[in-house]
Each structure stands twice: as C-alpha cells, then as structure tokens.
Backbone as a ProteinNet text record, in pm:
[ID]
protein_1_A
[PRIMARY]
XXXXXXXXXXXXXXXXXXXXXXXXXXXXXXXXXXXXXXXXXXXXXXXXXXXXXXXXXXXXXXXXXXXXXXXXXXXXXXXXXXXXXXXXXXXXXXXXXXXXXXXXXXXXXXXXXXXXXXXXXXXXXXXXXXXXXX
[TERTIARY]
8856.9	8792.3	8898.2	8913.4	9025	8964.3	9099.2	9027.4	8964.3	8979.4	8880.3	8985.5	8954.4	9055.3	9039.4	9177	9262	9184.9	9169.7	9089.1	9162.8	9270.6	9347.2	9248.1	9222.3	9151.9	8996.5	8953	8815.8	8802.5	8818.5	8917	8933.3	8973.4	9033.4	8927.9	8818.1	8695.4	8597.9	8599.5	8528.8	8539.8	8663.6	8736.3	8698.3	8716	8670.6	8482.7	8435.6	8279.9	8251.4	8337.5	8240.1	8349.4	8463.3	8494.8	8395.8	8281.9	8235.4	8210.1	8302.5	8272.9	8130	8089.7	8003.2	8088.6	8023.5	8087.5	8107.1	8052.4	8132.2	8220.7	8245	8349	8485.3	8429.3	8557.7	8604.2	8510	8564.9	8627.4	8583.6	8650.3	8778.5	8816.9	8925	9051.6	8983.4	9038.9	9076.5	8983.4	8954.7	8978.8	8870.5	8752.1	8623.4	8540.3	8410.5	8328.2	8196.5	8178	8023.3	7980.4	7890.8	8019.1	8116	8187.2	8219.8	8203.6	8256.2	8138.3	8008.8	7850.9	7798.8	7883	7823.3	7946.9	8059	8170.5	8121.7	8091.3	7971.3	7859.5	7767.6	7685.8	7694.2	7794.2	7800.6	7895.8	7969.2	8048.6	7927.6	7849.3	7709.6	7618.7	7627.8	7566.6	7609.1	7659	7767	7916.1	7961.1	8112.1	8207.7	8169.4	8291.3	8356	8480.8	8513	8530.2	8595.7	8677.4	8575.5	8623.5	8550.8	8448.3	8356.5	8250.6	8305.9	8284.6	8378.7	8307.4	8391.7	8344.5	8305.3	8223.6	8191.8	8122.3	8156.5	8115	7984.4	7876.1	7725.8	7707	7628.9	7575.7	7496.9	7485	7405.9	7256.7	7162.1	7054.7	7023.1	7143.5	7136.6	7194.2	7264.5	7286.4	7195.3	7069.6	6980.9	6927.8	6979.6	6899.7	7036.8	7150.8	7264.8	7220.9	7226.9	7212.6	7086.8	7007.6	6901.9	6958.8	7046.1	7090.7	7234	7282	7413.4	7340	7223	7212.3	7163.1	7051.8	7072.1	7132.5	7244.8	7378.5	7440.4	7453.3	7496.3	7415.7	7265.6	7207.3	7221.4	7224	7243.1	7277.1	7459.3	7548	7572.6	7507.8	7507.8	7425.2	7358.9	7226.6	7352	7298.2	7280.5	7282.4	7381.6	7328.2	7167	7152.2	6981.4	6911.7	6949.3	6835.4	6851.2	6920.7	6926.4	6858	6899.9	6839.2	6639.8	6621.8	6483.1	6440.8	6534	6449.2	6441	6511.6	6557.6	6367.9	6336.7	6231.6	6155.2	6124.2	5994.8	5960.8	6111.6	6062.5	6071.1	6067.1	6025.3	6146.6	6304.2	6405	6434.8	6437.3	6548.4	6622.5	6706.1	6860.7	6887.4	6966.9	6970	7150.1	7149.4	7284.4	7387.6	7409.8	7490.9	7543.5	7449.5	7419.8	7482.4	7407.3	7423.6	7593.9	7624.5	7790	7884.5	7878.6	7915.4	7906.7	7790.8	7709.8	7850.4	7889.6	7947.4	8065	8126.9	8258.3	8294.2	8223.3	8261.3	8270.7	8168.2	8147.3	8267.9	8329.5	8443.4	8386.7	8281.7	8197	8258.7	8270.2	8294	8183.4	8140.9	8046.5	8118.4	8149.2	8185.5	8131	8140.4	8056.7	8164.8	8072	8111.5	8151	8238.4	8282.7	8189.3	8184.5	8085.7	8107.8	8092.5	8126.8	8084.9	8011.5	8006.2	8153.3	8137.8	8277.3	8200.6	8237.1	8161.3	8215.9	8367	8478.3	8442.3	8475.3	8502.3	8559.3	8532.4	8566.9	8697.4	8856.1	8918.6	8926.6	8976.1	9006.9	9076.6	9111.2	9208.5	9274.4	9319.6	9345.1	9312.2	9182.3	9083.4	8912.4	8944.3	8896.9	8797.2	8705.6	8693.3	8707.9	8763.7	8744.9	8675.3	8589.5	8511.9	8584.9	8733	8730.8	8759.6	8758.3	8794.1	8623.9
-2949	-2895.9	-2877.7	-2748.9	-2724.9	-2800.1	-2751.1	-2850.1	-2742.7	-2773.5	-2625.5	-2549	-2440.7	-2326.3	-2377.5	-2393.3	-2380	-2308.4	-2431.5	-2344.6	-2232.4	-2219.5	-2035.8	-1925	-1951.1	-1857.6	-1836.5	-1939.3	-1959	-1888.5	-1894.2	-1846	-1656.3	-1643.7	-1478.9	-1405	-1507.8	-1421.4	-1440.7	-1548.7	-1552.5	-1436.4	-1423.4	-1285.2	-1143.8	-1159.2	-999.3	-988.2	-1085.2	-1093	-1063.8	-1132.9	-1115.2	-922.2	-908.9	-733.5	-642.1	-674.1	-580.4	-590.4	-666.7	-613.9	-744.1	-699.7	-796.5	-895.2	-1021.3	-1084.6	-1071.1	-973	-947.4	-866.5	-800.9	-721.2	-816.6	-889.5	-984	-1073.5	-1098.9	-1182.2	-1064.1	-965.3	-906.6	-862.7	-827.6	-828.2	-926.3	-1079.5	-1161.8	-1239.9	-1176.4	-1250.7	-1385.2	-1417.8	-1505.6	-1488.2	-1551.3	-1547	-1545.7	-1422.3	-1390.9	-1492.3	-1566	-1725	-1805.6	-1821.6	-1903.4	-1835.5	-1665.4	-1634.2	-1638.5	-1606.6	-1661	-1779.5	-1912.5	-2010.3	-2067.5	-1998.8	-2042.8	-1998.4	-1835.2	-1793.5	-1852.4	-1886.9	-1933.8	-2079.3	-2151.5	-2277.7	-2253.2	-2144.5	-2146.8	-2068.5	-2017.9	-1990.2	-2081	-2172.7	-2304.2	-2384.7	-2461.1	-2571.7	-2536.7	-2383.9	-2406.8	-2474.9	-2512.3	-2545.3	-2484	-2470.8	-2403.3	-2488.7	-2590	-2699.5	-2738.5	-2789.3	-2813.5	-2896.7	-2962.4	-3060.3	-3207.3	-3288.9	-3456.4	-3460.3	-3484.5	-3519.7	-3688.5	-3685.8	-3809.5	-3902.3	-4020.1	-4144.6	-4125.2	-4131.8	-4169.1	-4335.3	-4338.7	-4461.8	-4532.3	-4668.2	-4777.5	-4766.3	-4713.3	-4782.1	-4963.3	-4977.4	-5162.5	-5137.3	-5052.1	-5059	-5039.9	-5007.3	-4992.7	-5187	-5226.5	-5385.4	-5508.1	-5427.4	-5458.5	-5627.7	-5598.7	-5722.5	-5833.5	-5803.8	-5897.3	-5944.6	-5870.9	-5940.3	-6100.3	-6016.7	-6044.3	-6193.6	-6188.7	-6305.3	-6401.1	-6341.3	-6451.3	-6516.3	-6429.3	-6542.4	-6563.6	-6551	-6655.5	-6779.4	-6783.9	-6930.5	-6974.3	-6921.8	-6972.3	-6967.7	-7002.9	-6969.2	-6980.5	-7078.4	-7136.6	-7086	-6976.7	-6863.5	-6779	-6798.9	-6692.5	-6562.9	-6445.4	-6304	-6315.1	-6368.4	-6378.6	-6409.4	-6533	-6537	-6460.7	-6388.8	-6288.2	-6219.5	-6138.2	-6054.2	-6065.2	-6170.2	-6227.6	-6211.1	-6270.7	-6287.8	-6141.6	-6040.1	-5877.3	-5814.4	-5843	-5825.2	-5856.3	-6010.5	-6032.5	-5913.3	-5889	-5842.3	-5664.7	-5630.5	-5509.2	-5433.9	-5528.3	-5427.5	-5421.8	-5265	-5254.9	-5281.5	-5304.7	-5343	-5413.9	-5411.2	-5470.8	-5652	-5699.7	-5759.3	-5654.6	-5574.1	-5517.1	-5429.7	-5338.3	-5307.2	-5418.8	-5493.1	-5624.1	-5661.4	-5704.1	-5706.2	-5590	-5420.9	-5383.3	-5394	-5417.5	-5449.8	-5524.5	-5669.4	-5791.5	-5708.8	-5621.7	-5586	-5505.5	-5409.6	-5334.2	-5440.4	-5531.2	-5600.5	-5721.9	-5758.8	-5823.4	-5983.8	-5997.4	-6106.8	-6154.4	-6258.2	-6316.5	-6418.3	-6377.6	-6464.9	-6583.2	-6729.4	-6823.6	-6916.4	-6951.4	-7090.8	-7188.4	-7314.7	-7386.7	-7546.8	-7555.1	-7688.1	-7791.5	-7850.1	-7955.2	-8077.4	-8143.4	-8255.6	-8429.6	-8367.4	-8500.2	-8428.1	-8329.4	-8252.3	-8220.9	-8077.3	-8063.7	-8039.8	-8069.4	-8055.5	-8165	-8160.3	-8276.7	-8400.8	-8525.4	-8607.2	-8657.9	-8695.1	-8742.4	-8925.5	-8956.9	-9140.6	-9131.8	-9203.3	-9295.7	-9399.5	-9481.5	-9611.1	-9753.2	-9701.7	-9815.3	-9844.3	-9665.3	-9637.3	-9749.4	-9775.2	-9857	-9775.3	-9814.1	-9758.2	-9814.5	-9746.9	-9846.6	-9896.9	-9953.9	-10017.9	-10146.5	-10124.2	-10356.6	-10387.1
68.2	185.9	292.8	359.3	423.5	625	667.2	806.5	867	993.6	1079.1	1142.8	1225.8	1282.6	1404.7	1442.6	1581.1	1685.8	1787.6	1914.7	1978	1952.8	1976.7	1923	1772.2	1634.6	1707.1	1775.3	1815.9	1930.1	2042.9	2207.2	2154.9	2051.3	2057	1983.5	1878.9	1871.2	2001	2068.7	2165.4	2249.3	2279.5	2396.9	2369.9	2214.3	2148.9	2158.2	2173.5	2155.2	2344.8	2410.3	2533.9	2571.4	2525.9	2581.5	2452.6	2425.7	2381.1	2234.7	2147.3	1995	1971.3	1835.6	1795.6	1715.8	1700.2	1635.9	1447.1	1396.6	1316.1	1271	1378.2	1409.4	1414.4	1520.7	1579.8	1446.6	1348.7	1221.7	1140.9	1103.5	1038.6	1095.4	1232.5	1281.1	1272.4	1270.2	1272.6	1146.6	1038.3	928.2	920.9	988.5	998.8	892.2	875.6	844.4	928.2	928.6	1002.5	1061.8	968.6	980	1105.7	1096.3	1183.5	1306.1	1314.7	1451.4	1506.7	1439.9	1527.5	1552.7	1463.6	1561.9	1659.2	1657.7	1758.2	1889.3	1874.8	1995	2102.6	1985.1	1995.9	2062.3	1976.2	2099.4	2211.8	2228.7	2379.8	2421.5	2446.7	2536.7	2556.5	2451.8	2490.3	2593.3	2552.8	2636	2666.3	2657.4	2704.7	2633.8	2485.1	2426.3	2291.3	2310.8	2162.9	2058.4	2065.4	1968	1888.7	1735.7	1661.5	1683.1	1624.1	1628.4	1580	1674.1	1546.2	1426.1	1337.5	1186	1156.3	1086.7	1062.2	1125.3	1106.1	1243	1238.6	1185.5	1191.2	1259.8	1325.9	1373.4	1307.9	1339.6	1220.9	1309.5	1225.3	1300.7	1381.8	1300	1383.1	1474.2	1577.5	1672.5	1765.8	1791.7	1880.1	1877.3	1792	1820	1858.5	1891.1	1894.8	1977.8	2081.5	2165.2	2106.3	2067.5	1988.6	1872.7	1802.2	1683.3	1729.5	1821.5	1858	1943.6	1995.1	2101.2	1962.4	1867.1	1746.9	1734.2	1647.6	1640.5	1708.9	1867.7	1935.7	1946.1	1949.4	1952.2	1803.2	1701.2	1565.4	1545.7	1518.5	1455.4	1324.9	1277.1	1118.2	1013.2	1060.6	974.7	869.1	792.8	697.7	680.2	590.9	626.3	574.4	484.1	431.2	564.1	591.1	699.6	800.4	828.5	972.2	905.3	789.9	756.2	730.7	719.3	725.6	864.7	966.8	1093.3	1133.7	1078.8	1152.8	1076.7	904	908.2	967.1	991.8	1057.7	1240.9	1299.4	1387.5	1363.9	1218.8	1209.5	1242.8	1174.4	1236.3	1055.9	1044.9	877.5	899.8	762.7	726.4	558.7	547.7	447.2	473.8	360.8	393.9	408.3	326.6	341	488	561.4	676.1	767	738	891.4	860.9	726.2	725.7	781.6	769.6	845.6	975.2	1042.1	1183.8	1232.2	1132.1	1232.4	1220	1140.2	1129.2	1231.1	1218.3	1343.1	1501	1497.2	1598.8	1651.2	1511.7	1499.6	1500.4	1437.3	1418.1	1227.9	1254.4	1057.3	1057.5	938	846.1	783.1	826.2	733.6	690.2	566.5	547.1	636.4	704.1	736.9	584	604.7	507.5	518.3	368.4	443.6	429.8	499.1	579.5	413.4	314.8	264.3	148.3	102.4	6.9	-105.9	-161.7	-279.4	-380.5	-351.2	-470.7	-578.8	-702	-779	-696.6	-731.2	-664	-733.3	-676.5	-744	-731.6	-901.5	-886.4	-813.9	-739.7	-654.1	-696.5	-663.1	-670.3	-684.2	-599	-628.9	-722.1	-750.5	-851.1	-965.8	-964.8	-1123.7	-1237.7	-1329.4	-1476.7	-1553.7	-1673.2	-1755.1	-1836.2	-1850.3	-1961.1	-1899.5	-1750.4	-1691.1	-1719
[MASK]
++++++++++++++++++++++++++++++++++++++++++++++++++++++++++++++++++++++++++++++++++++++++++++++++++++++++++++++++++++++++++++++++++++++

C-alpha cells in the first residue's frame, strides 16, 4: 500500500478546481485519480484542509470509563485483571482481559502479582532440618 500524495499534488488540483476546471479534469491533468481529486476538494470546502487524514490510532472504548476504572485500582490495588474485569461487567462497562491490559499499557499501569508472604516455592532442608532416618 503506497503512502498518500504530497500536500503540493493536493494544493495544485485544488488551484485548477477553484480557476475553473472540474475536478476530473484537474486529475487527469495531474494524473491523479480522479476519486482522490473529488474528495481532496471536497474536504478543502469543508474544513480548509488539504493534508492527508491520520492513519490509524482507533480509541479503546475503555477510555470513556477511564477515570472509574483508574480510581478502582487506585482503591484496590491487589484486584485482579478477572476481577476488574468482573466489576467493569457488573457496571455494564464491556471489555474483555485483554482490552483492559492494553487499557493499563497505554496508561503505564503494570499488573503484578504481589509475592507472598508465607512462600510458595518448594521448601528447602536446612540445617536443622529433621531427616527420617534419626
């Protein structure tokens, strides 16, 4: 997929469209396509701008609950993506885990388990150890 044309390319069908030609005149002049010299038109009669449109970047629907999620886990810090994601149903917000993990990323929030405090590693003998054969 190639990128888009140079607001110069855009600007000189614009110029040829308002001295008179139609715009597919002005694409065929310019060879352009003539679908791109009518909506380059079309949005500088709109709003005055030539330059392309930004690509990409869609928004998370979890951002409209941004601050409700975010004050959550500030009073809970020790929840769960499950359980957020539970409490986000009960109040009728979608999402899934996955969603809400981008959510903290962008947000610059990390999910960690906290360690826990009795240990859940194998336990090693020591020293004082009993063995069964005393």
């Amino acid at each position: 997929m190639g990128g888009s044309y140079p607001g110069e390319m855009r600007m000189r069908v614009i110029g040829l469209v308002d001295g008179g030609a139609s715009r597919r005149e002005a694409a065929e002049q310019l060879e352009v396509s003539a679908s791109s010299a009518v909506r380059w038109v079309q949005r500088w009669r709109e709003d005055g701008t030539s330059g392309p449109k930004p690509r990409g970047g869609s928004t998370s629907p979890l951002e409209q609950h941004s601050d409700w999620i975010l004050t959550l886990v500030a009073e809970q810090s020790d929840l769960t993506l499950d359980e957020i994601v539970s409490a986000m149903h009960k109040k009728r917000i979608g999402g899934s885990r996955t969603s809400l993990w981008r959510f903290f990323a962008r947000h610059g929030i990390t999910v960690k388990k906290k360690p826990a405090r009795g240990g859940t590693a194998a336990s090693r003998r020591g020293s004082d150890a009993s063995t069964l054969d005393s």
